[in-house]
N, C-alpha and C positions, 0 to 999 in steps of 0.2 A: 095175812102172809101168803103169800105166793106158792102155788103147788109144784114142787121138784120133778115130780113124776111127768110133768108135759113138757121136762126139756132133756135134752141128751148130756149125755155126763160131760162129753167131750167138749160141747157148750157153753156150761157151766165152770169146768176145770180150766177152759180158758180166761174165762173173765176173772175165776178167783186170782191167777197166776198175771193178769195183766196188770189189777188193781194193788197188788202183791209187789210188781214189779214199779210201778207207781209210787209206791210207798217208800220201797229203798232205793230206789234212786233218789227220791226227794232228801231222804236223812244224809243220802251221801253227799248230795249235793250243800245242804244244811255247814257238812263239813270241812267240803273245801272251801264253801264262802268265810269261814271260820280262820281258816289256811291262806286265807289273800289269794286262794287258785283261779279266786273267780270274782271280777269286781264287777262295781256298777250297783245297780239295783236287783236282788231276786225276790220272787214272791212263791212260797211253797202251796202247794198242791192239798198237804198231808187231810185225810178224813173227806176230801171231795171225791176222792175217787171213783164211785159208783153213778156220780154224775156222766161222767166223760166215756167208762167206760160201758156206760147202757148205752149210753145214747148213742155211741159208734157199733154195739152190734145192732142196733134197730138202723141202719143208714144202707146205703150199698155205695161206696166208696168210688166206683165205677163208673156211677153218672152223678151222685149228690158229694156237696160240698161242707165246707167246714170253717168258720172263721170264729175266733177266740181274744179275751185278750191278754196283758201282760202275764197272768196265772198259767202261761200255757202248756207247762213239760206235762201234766199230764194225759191234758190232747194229741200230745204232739207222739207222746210214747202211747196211746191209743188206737190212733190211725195207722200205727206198724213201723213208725219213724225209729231208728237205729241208735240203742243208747251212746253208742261211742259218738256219732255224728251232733246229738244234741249236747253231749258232756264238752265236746270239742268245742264248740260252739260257746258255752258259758267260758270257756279257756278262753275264747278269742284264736283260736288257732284257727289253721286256713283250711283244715279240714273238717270244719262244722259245717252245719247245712246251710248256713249263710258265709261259709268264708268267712267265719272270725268276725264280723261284722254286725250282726245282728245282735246276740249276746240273748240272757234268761231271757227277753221279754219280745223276740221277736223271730221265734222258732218258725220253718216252710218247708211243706213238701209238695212242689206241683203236681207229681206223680201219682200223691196220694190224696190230690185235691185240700189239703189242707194249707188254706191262703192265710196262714200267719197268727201268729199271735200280734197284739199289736198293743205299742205303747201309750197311744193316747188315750184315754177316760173315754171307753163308748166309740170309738173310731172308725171301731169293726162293724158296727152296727149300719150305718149307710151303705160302708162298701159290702157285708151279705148283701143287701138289699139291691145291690147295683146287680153280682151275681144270681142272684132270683131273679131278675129281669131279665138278664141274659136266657136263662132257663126257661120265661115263662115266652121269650121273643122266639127262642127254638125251637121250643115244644120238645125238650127233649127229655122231658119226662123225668128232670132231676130236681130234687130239695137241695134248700143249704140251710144249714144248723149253725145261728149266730147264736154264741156263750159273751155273757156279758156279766158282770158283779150287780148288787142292789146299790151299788154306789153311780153306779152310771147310767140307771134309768129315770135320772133328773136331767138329763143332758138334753138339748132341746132336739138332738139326732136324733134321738128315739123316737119323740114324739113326730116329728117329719117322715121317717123311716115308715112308722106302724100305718101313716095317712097314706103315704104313697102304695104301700103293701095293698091294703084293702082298695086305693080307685084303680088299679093295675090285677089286681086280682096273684099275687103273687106267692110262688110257693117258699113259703120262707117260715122259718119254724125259731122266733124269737125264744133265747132262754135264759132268765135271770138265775144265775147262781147264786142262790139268796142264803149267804152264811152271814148273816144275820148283823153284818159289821162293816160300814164305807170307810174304809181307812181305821180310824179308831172310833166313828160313830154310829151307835148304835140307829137301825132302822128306824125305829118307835121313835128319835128324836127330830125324823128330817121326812119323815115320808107319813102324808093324812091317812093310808090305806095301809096294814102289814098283808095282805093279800093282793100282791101284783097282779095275779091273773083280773082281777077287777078294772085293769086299765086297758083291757080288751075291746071292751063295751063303749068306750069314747070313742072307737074307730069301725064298731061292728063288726070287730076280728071277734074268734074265739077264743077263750081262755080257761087254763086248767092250773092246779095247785098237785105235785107231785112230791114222794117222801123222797130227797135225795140221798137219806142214810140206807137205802136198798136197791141194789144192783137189780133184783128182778121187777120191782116197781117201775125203775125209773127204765129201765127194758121195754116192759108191758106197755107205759104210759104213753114212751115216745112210739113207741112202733103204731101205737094207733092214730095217733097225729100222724106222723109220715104217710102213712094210707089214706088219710083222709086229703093231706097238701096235696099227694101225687095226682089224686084221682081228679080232686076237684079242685086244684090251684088255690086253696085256703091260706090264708097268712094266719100263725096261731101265737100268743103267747103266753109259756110255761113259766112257774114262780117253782121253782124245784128248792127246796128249802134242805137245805145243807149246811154243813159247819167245818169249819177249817182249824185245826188245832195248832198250828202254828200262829204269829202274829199277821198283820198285814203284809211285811216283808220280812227279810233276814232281823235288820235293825229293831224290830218292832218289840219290845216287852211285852207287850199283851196285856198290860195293867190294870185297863179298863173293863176286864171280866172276871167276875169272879173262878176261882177254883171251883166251887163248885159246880156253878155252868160248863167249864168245862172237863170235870170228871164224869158227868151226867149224860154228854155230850162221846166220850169216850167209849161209855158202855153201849151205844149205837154203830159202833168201830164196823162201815159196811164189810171189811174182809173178814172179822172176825163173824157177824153176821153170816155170811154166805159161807164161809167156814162150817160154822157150828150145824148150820141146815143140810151140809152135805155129809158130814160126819154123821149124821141121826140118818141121814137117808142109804146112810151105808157106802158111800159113792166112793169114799176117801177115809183113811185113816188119819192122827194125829201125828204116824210116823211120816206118812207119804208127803202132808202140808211140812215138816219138817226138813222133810227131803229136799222139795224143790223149794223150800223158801232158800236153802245152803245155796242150791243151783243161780236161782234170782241174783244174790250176794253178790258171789261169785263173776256175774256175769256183768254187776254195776261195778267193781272193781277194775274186772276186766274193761270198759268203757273209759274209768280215770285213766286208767298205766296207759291205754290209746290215744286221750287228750294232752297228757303227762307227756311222751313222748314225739306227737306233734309238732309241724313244724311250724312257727310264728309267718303269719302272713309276711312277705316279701314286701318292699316300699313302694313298689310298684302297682301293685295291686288297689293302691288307696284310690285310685285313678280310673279303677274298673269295674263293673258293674251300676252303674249311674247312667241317667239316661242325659246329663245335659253337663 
């Protein structure tokens, strides 16, 4: 366990309240797919949290980049994206960050360098890679952090991606969000290795295995890969082993796991986690996490009644934004 004492409160009470914030929006959103508010396809977040949110404060947003895939609101509320803009967005209104157009699985903020969540199985994985090119042709001293599932590191992108990373010498910091499940199939029945970071070694990348149920691990882990990609143009890839308490999608019963996996699973809850370590370290009380969870609520509500109220893309618009 990670020592409290070498970070600043203020540090720490932001990640708990990001991951927090992460958490209900995702339920709310849960709800209005429920409500018909929000069609198509969603894929929740819920118990990844600690992944998206280390990893964006180990980044500097400034010059490094971010590509994810369909799983993306909680990256996407990560990198400091505006929850009324992404709620809008699942609404299809014209005030999402894609103009209605995009929907759950293809959240953007250029501003904040976050190039997308993306629909295809693994999609994102070349185009980081195209981005780390760009970086490594400029010398401009910036990483990008591709999030990818364990279901889509059978893609043969990958494997092309990880080759060109290392003959290019590219700063690119590959990460398998390994909750343990491709759609509804279990790793163990589709993959020879349960230790991804082992597929490093085929390309003479490095690889590392990180606990994604802790904000301050998966903190520590990634910031020292980013120092090592920046310095030395390293391509790295992480097997961050996480779990997802939701199904695959909204639709998804989640049949094929036991309850007890995931009540087991539960009691690794990273907010509750990083909760409980700041409460012992005196940082916070049970009133104060009480306080701003209300505030959080509050503020995911405020985000619907904004989408809620929105106004439906115009006919015209179907027209624009396309390049051909």
């Amino acid at each position: 366990m990670s020592d409290l004492k070498k970070y600043k409160k203020d540090f720490l009470l932001k990640a708990l309240k990001d991951m927090l914030l992460i958490r209900r929006f995702e339920e709310k959103t849960a709800q209005m797919y429920g409500l018909r508010k929000i069609g198509g396809f969603l894929h929740l977040y819920n118990g990844q949290e600690a992944v998206a949110v280390g990893a964006v404060a180990a980044v500097d947003l400034k010059t490094d980049y971010l590509l994810t895939s369909y799983r993306d609101h909680g990256h996407a509320l990560a990198v400091g994206m505006k929850p009324e803009s992404i709620m809008a967005e699942m609404f299809g209104k014209i005030t999402g960050c894609a103009r209605g157009k995009g929907g759950s699985m293809h959240m953007f903020d250029v501003e904040r360098h976050f190039l997308g969540g993306n629909g295809i199985v693994g999609g994102q994985i070349p185009m980081a890679t195209g981005v780390a090119f760009k970086q490594m042709y400029d010398q401009d001293g910036g990483v990008t952090l591709c999030f990818f599932g364990d279901g889509a590191i059978h893609q043969g992108a990958f494997h092309e991606s990880l080759n060109y990373a290392k003959i290019w010498n590219l700063p690119v910091i590959y990460i398998v969000e390994n909750n343990h499940f491709g759609m509804g199939t279990a790793v163990s029945r589709v993959s020879g290795v349960d230790d991804f970071s082992l597929k490093a070694a085929g390309y003479d990348l490095q690889g590392k295995v990180i606990n994604g149920m802790d904000f301050l691990e998966v903190y520590e882990g990634i910031s020292e890969v980013v120092k090592d990609s920046r310095k030395n143009g390293n391509a790295w890839l992480l097997d961050i082993k996480t779990y997802r308490y939701k199904g695959h999608s909204a639709s998804d019963p989640a049949k094929y796991r036991t309850k007890d996996e995931l009540e087991s699973y539960k009691k690794q809850d990273p907010i509750i986690k990083l909760k409980s370590q700041m409460i012992e370290a005196k940082l916070i009380t049970e009133d104060d996490f009480k306080d701003f969870d209300e505030e959080i609520k509050k503020a995911v509500q405020d985000a619907v009644d904004f989408a809620d109220k929105s106004e439906e893309p115009a006919l015209h618009t179907i027209y624009e934004d396309i390049l051909a």
